[in-house]
Wavefront OBJ file of the C-alpha trace (Angstrom):
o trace
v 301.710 56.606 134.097
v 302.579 54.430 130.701
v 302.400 54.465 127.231
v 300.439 51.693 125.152
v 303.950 50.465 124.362
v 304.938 49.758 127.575
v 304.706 45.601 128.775
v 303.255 45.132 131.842
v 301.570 48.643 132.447
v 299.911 47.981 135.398
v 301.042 49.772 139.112
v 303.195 46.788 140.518
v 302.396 47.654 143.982
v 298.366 47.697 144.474
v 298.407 47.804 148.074
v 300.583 51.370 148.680
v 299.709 52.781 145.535
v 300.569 56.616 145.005
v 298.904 58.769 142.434
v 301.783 59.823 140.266
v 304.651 57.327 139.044
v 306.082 56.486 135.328
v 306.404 53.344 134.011
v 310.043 52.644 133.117
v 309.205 48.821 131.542
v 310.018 48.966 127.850
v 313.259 49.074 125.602
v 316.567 49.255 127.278
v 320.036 49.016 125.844
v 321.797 45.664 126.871
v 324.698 43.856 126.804
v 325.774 40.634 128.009
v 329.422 40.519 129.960
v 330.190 36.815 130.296
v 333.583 37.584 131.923
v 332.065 39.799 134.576
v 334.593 42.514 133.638
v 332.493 45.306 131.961
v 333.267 47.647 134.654
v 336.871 47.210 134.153
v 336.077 47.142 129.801
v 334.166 50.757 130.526
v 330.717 49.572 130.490
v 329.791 52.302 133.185
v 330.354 54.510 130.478
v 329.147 53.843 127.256
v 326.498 52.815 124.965
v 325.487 48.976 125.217
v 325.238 47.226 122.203
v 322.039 45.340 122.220
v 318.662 46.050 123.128
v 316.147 43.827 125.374
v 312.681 44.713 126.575
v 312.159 44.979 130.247
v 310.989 43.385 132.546
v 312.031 40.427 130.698
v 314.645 38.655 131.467
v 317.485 38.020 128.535
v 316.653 34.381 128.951
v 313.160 34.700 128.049
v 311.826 34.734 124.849
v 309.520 37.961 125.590
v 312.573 39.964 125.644
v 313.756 39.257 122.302
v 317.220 38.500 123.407
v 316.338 34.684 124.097
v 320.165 33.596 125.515
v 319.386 30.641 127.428
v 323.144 30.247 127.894
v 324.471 30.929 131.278
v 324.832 34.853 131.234
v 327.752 35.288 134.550
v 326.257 39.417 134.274
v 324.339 41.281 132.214
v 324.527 45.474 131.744
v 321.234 47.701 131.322
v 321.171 51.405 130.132
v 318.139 53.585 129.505
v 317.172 57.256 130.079
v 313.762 58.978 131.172
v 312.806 62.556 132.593
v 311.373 63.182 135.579
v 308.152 65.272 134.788
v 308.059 68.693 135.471
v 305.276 68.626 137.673
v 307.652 66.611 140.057
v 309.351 69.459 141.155
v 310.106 70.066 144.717
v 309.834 66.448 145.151
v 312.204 63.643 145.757
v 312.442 60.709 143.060
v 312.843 57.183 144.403
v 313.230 54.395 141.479
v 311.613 50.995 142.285
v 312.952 47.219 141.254
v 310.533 44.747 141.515
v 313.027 41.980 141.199
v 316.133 41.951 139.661
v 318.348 38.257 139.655
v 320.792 38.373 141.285
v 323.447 40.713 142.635
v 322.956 44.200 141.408
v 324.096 47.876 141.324
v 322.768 50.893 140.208
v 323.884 54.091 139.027
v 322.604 57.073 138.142
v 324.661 59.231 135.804
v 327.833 57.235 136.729
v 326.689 57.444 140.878
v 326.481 54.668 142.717
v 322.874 54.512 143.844
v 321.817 51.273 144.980
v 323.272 47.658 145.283
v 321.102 44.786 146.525
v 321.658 40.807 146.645
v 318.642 38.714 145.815
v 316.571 37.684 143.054
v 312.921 37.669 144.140
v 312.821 40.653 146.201
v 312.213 44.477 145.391
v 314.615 47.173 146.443
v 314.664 50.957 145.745
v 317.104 53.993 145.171
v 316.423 57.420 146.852
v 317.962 59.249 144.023
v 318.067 62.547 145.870
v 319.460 65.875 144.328
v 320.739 63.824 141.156
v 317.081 63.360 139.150
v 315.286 67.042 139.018
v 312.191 67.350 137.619
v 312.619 68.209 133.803
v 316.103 66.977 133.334
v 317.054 63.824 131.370
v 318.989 61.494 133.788
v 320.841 57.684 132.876
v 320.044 54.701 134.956
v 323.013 52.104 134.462
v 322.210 48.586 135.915
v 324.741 45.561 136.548
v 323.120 42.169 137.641
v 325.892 39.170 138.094
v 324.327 35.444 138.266
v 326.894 32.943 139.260
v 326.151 29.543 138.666
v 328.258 27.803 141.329
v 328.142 28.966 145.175
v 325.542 29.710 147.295
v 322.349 31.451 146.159
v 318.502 31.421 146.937
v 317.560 30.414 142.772
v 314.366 28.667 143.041
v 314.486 26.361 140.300
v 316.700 27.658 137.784
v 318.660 25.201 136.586
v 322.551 24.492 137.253
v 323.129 22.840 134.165
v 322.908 24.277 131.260
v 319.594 22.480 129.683
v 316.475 21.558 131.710
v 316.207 18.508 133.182
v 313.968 16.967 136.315
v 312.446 19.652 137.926
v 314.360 22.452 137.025
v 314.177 25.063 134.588
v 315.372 27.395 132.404
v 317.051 29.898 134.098
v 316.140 34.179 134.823
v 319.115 36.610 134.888
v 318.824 40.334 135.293
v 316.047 41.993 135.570
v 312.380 40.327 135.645
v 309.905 42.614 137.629
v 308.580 46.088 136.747
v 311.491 49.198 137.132
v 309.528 52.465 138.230
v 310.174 55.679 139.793
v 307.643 57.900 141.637
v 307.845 61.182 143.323
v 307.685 61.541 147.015
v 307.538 64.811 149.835
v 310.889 64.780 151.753
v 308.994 63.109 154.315
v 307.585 60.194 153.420
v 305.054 57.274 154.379
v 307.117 54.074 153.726
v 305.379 50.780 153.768
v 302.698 50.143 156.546
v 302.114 46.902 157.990
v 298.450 46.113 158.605
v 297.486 43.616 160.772
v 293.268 42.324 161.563
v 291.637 41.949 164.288
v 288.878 40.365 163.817
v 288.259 39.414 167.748
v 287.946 43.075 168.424
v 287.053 44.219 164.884
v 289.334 46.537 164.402
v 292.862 47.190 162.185
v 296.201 47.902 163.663
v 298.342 49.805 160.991
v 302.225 50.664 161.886
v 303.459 53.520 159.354
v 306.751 53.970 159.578
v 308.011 57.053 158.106
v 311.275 58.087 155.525
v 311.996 60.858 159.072
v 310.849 62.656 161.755
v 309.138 66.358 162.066
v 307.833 68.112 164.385
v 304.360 68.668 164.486
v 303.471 65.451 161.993
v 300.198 63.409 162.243
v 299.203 60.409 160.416
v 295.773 59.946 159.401
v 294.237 56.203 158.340
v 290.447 56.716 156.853
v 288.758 52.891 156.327
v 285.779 52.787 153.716
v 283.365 50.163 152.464
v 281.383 50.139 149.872
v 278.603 52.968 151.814
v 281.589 55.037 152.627
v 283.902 55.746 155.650
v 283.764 53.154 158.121
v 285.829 55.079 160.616
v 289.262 56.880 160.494
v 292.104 57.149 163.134
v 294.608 60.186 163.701
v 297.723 60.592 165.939
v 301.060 61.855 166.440
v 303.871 61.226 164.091
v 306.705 63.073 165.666
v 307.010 60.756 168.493
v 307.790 57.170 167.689
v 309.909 56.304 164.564
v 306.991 54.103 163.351
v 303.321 55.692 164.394
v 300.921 52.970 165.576
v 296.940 53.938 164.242
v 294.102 51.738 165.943
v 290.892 51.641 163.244
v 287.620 50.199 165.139
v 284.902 49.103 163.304
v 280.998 49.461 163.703
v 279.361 46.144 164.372
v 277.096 47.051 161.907
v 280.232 47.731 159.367
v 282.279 44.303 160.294
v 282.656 41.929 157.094
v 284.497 38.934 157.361
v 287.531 38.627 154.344
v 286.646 34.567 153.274
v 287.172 32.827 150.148
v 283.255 32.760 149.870
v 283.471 36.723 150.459
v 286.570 38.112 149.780
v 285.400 41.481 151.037
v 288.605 44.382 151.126
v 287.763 47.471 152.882
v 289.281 50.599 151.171
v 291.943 52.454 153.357
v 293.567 55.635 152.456
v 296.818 57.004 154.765
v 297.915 60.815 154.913
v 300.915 62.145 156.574
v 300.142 65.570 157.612
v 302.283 68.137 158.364
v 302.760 71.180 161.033
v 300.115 72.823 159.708
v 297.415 70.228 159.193
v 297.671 70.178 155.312
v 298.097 66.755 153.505
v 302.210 66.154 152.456
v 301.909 62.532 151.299
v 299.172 60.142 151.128
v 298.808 56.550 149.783
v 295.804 54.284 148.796
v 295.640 50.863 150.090
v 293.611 47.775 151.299
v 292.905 45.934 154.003
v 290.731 41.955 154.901
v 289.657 41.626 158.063
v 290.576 37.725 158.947
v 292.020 35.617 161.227
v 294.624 32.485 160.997
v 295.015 30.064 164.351
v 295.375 26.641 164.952
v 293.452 24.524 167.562
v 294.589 20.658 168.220
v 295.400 19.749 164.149
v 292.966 22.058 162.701
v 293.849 25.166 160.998
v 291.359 27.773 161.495
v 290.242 30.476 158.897
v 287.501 33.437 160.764
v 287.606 30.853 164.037
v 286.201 27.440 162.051
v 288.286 24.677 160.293
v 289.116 25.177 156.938
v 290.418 22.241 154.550
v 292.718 23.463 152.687
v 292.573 22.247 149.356
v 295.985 23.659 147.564
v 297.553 23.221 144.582
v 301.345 23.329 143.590
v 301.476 26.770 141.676
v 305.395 26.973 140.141
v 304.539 30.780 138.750
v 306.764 29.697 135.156
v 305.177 30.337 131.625
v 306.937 29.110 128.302
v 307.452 32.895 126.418
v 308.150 35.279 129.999
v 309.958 32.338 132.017
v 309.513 33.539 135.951
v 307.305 36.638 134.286
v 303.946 36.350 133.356
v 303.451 37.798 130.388
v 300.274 40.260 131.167
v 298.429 41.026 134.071
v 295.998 38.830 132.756
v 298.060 35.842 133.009
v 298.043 35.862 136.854
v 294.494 35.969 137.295
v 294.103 33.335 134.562
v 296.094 30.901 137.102
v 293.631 31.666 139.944
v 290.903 31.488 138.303
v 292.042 27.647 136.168
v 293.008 26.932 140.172
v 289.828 27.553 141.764
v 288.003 26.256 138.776
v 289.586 22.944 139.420
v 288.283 22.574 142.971
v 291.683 24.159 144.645
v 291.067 27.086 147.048
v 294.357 28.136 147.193
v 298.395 27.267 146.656
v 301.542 26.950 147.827
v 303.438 29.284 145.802
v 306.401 27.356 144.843
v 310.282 28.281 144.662
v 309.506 31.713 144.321
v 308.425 34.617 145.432
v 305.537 35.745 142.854
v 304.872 39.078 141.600
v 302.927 41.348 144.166
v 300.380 41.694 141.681
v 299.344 38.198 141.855
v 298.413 38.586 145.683
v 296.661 41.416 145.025
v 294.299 39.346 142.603
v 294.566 36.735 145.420
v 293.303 39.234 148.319
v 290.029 40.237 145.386
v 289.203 36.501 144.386
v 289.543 34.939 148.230
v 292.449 32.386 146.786
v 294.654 31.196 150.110
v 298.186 31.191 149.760
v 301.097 30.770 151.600
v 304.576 32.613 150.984
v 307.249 30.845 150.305
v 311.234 31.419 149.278
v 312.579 30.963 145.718
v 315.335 28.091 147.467
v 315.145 24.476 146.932
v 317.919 23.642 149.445
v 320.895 24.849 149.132
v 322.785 21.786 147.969
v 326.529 22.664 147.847
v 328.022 18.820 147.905
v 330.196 17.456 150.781
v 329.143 14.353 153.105
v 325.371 13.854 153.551
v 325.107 15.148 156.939
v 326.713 18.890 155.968
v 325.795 18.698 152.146
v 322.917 22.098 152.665
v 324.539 25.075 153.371
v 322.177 28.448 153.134
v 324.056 31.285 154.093
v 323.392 34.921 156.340
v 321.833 35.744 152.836
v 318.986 33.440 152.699
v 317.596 34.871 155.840
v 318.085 38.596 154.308
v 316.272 38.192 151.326
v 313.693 35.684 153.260
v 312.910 38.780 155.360
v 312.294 41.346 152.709
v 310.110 39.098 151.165
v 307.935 38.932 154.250
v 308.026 42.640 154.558
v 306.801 43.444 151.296
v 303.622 40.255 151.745
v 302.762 41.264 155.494
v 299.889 43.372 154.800
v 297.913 40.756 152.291
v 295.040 38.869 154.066
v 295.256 35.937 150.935
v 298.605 34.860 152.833
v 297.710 32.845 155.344
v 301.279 30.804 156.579
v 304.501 31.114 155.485
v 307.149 28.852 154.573
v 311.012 29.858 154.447
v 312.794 26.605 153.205
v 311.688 23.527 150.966
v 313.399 20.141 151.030
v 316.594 20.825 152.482
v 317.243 17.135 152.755
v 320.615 16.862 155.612
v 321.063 14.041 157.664
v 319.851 14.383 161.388
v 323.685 14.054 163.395
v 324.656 14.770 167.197
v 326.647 18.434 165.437
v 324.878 21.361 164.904
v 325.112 22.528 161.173
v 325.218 25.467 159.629
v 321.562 24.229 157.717
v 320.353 24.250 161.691
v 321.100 27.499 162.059
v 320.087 28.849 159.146
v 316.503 27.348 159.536
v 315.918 28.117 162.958
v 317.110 31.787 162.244
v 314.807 31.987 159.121
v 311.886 30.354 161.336
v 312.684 33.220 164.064
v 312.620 36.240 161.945
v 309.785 35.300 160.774
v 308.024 34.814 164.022
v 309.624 37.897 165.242
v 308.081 39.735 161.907
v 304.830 38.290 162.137
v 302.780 36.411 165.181
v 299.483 36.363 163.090
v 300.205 33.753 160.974
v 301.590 29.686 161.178
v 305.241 29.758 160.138
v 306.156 26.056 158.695
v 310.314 25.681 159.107
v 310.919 23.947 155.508
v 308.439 21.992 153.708
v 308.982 17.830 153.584
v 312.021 18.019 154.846
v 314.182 18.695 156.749
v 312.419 20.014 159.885
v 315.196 21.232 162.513
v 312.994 23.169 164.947
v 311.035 21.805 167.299
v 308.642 24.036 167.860
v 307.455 24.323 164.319
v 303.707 25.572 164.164
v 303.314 23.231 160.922
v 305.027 20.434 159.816
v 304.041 17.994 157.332
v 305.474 15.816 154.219
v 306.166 14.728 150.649
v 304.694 11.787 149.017
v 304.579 10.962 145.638
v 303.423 7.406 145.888
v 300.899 7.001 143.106
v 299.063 3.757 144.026
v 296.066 5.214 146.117
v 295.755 2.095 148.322
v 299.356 1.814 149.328
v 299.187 6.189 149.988
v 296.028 5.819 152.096
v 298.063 3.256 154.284
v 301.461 5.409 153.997
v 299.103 8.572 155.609
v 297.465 6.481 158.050
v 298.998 7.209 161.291
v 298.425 10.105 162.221
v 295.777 9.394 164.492
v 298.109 7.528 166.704
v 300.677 10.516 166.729
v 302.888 8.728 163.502
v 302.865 10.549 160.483
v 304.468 9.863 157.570
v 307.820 11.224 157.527
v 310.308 11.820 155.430
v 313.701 10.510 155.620
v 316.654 9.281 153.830
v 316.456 6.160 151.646
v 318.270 4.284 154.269
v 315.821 5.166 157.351
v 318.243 7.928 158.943
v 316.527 10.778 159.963
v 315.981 13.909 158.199
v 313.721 15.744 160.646
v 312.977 16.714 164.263
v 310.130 14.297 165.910
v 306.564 15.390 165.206
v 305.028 16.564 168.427
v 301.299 17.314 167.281
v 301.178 19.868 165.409
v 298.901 20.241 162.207
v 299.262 17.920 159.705
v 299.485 18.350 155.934
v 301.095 16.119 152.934
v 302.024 19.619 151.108
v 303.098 17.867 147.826
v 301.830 14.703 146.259
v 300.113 13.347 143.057
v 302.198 14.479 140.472
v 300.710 11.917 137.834
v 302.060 12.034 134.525
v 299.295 12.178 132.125
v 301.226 13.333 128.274
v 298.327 12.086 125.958
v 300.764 13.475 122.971
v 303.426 11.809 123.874
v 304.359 8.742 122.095
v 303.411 5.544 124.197
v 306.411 3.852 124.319
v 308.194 6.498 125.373
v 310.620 5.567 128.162
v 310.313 6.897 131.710
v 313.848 7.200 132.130
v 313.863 10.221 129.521
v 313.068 13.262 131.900
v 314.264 15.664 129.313
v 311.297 15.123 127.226
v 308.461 14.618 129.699
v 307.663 13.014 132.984
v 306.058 13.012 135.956
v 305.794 10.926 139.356
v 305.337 6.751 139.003
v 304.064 5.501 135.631
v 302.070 7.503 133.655
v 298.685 6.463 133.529
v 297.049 5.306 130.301
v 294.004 6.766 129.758
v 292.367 9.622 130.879
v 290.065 7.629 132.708
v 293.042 6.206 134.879
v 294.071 9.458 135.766
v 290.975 10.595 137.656
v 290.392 7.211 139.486
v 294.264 7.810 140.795
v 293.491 11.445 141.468
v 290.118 10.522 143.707
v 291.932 7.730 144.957
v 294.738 9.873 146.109
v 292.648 13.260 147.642
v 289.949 10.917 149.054
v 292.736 9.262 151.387
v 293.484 13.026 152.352
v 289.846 14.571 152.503
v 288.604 11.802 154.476
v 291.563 11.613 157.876
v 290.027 14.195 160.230
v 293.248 14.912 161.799
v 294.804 16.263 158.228
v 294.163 20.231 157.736
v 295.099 20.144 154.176
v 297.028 18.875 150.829
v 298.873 20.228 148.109
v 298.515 18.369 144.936
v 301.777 18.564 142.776
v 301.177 20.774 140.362
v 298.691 23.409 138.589
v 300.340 23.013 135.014
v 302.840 21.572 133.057
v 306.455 22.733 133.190
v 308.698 22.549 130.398
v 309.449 18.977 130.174
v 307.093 18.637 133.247
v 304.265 17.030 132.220
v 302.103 16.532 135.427
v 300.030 19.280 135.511
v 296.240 19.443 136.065
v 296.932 21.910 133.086
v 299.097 22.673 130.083
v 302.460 24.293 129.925
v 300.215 27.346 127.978
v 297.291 27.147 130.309
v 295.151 24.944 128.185
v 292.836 21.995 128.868
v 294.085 18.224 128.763
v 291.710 16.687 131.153
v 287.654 17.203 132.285
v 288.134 19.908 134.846
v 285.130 19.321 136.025
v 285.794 15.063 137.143
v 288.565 17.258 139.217
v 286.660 19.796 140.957
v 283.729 16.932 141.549
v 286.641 15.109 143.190
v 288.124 17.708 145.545
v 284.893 18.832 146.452
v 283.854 15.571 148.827
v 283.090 16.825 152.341
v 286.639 17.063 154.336
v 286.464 15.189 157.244
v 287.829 17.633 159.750
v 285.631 19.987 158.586
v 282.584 17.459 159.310
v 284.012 17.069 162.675
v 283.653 20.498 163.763
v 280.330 20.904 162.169
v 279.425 17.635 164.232
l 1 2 3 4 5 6 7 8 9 10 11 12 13 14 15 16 17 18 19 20 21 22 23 24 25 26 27 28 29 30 31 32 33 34 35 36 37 38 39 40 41 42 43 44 45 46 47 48 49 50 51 52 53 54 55 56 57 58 59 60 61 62 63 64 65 66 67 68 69 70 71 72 73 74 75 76 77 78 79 80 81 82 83 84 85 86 87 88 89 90 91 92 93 94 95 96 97 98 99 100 101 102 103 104 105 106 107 108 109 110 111 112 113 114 115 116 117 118 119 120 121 122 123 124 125 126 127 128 129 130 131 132 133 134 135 136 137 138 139 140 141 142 143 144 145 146 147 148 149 150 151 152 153 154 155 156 157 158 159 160 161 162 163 164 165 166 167 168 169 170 171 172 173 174 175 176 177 178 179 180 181 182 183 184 185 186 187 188 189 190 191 192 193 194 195 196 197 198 199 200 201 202 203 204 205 206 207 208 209 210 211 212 213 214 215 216 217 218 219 220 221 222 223 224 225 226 227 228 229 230 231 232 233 234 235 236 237 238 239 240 241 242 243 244 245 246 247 248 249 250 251 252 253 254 255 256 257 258 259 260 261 262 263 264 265 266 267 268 269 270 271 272 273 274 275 276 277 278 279 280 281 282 283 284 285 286 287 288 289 290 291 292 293 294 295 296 297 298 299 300 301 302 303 304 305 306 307 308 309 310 311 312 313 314 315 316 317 318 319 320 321 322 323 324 325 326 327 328 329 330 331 332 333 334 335 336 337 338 339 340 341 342 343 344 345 346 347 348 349 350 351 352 353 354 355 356 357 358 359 360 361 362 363 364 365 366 367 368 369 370 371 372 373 374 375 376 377 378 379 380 381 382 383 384 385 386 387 388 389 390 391 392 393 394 395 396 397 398 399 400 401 402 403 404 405 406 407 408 409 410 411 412 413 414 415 416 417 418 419 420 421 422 423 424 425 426 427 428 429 430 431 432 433 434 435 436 437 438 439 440 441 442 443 444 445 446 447 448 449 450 451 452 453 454 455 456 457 458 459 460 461 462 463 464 465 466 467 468 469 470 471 472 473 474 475 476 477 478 479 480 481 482 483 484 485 486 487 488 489 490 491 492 493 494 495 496 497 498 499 500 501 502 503 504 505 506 507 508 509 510 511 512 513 514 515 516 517 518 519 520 521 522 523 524 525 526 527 528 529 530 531 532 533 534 535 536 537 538 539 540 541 542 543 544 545 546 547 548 549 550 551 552 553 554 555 556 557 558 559 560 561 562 563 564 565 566 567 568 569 570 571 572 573 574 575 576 577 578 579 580 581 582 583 584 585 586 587 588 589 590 591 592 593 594 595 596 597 598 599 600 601 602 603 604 605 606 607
């Protein structure tokens, strides 16, 4: 439910979407509290004295507030009603992300508070929103610049510089509230099966009554494929098995990104419906056999693209619905059939039009280390936090059949030593969890570097050599079991040996190609524009280095994979196959021809 005011309008949650729910994006009072003291000053309280439009954050220029300053917390204030035809119901109120440490309350009660900036929570707002009656949502978000904190990269000084950018306080996903039955279906996970073509769905439920069944009904495009009931008043999360016709089995692919419809009911004593929720499911399968990642059972290159998720007006936020699908689509245009979804954890929406268009993807975290100084083998320090928020992000992605790997940590650069550190334990608990959360899919410990558990299912590197003669020699080795690794400028180790696992140089390229820029312009100015190596001169230049670079990639049949560095253009940025506004700067099509060349570890297992 919206208004045509109302930015972003869409349901942010396509995949456990409920019939009624209200829209809460729009005009907000807002006030900035640079001391952090507004609940001492009686912000709680009173009227705020700006205005800002959510989900925008105050940074952005979208939200009309435009303070690219560093904003230590920020206050929020709006009202809405409940409709009256939620009565009887219970109202929960939905964050889709909100940066970085927040509380809630609902006329002056504490509701909510939640640490993390990429990850949604929710309030159960009980007995204090009734249907009909006007109720006041107060939100606080602090952002401290200094200490640890999962922040992607927003930047710790104030300007942009390098590869970081400006930087999202507050609140920067869709805020919604929806009614729900006492009882309650809360998220399911569903996982494929696509050796015994089937669906196993866990539901797990807000409580426990007796007499409750769960019902799961799977349609295609002809109708109901075949539905599942059981008992709900037994286990805390019911377990529903969907089998599948032969006849009725579709493979989810990127040639065929076929999504069976799936609706769940929770019904009650009495056999009538109390909640239901519509959904989605692709029936697919991730596994690895030698160096080969398999998609469906067959090796699939995978040709990836470094997809940062920032736009110059919404910051971290697209700015419509629209915009996501605009990124897929320029990707897979290009010749790139999927990304690594960089330093952040994207709106849900954006795997949703993943899951429809057959675009791979793998999850990652919104950290880039977590560099907090000190000698260079203890200089990364993640805390219990990182893993928090790392799981709630994995929880909320589970279900989408686009993900296929996930990938916790990114460049945590340390110094290998004979002491374990807290950056060991940190990245063996995140790599853990998520095994423990999820056994369909590859987990990858930290991307490039620094790899601290063995046992890694991926593990790969970061290259940004740009002469493609001296990169095809750099990747060569891998063959004979010796990868390029990375490690520190003086040979000491970053990482744990590599012991055979598949292969992938997950960022390279990078090539600066600026054609505005002014020639001369010095490479030493990264506040202007850059990108990796010197920028090439003509247009022509840049697609002999970007064949030169893939080929040496596309043609070892013991790599699974790349990730060219980067979709578009970021701020001062300028390596992108793309502009900073999505527009054209080179022949798209010289790209695509480029990336397309037969992968040779997909020839082998043709062969």
């Amino acid at each position: 439910m919206h208004t045509p005011s109302v930015p972003r309008p869409e349901y942010p949650r396509p995949q456990f979407v409920r019939r009624d729910w209200l829209n809460l994006n729009g005009t907000w009072q807002f006030e900035t509290d640079q001391g952090d003291s507004g609940l001492e000053r009686g912000l709680l309280g009173r009227d705020l004295t700006g205005e800002i439009l959510v989900p925008f954050a105050p940074e952005s220029e979208l939200s009309g507030v435009g303070d690219t300053d560093f904003l230590e917390a920020v206050w929020y204030r709006r009202r809405f009603t409940p409709p009256a035809e939620w009565a009887g119901r219970r109202v929960l109120l939905h964050f889709g992300a909100v940066d970085h440490d927040t509380t809630v309350w609902v006329d002056g009660t504490e509701v909510v508070r939640h640490r993390g900036g990429f990850t949604p929570f929710t309030a159960d707002l009980g007995d204090l929103a009734p249907a009909g009656r006007e109720v006041e949502i107060t939100v606080r978000a602090r952002d401290p610049k200094s200490g640890p904190q999962a922040r992607g990269k927003q930047a710790v000084q104030y300007a942009n510089h390098d590869c970081n950018y400006t930087r999202t306080t507050g609140i920067w996903q869709t805020v919604w509230a929806e009614p729900v039955p006492e009882t309650h279906l809360r998220r399911p996970r569903i996982t494929p099966d696509l050796a015994g073509g089937a669906f196993s769905l866990e539901l797990p439920l807000s409580a426990g009554r007796a007499g409750q069944r769960v019902r799961a009904v799977l349609s295609d495009e002809a109708g109901e494929v075949c539905r599942a009931v059981g008992r709900a008043d037994l286990d805390l999360a019911p377990r529903l098995h969907l089998s599948l016709p032969q006849d009725r089995r579709r493979e989810w692919s990127p040639e065929d990104p076929f999504l069976y419809g799936l609706r769940l009911e929770l019904l009650d004593a009495d056999g009538q419906v109390a909640d239901t929720v519509e959904s989605y499911a692709g029936l697919r399968a991730v596994g690895i056999r030698g160096r080969a990642v398999l998609l469906n059972g067959r090796p699939r290159f995978q040709r990836l693209v470094l997809d940062q998720g920032w736009y110059r007006d919404g910051l971290m936020t697209a700015p419509t619905d629209e915009a996501l699908v605009r990124d897929i689509e320029l990707a897979m245009e290009a010749g790139f059939n999927g990304a690594r979804l960089h330093q952040k954890v994207f709106e849900e929406r954006f795997l949703y039009h993943a899951d429809r268009l057959g675009y791979l993807v793998w999850g990652e975290f919104g950290d880039w280390g977590c560099e907090v100084g000190g000698s260079s083998g203890d200089n990364q320090r993640p805390d219990a936090s990182f893993v928090a928020q790392w799981l709630e992000a994995v929880e909320r992605d589970y279900s989408h059949p686009s993900v296929i790997g996930w990938c916790p940590l990114n460049e945590t650069y340390q110094k290998l030593h004979d002491r374990i550190t807290q950056l060991d334990d940190v990245t063996r608990a995140m790599f853990l969890a998520t095994k423990a959360m999820d056994t369909s899919r590859p987990v990858i410990d930290a991307s490039g570097y620094s790899h601290r558990v063995l046992e890694t299912d991926i593990y790969d590197s970061h290259s940004y050599e740009q002469d493609p003669a001296a990169f095809r020699q750099l990747v060569s080795g891998l063959a004979a079991g010796n990868p390029f690794v990375n490690a520190h400028e003086n040979g000491a180790a970053y990482s744990q040996p590599y012991r055979g696992q598949p292969y992938f140089v997950s960022e390279f390229g990078g090539i600066w190609w600026d054609p505005e820029a002014a020639a001369e312009q010095s490479g030493s100015d990264r506040t202007v524009s850059w990108g990796y190596g010197d920028r090439v001169r003509t247009e022509d230049e840049f697609h002999e280095r970007f064949a030169g670079l893939t080929g040496a990639l596309l043609q070892d049949p013991d790599m699974f994979g790349y990730c060219y560095t980067q979709l578009t253009d970021v701020f001062q940025e300028q390596n992108g196959v793309y502009r900073f506004d999505r527009g054209t700067k080179l022949d798209i099509a010289r790209i695509r021809e480029a990336q397309l060349r037969p992968a040779a570890i997909e020839e082998a297992d043709a062969g």
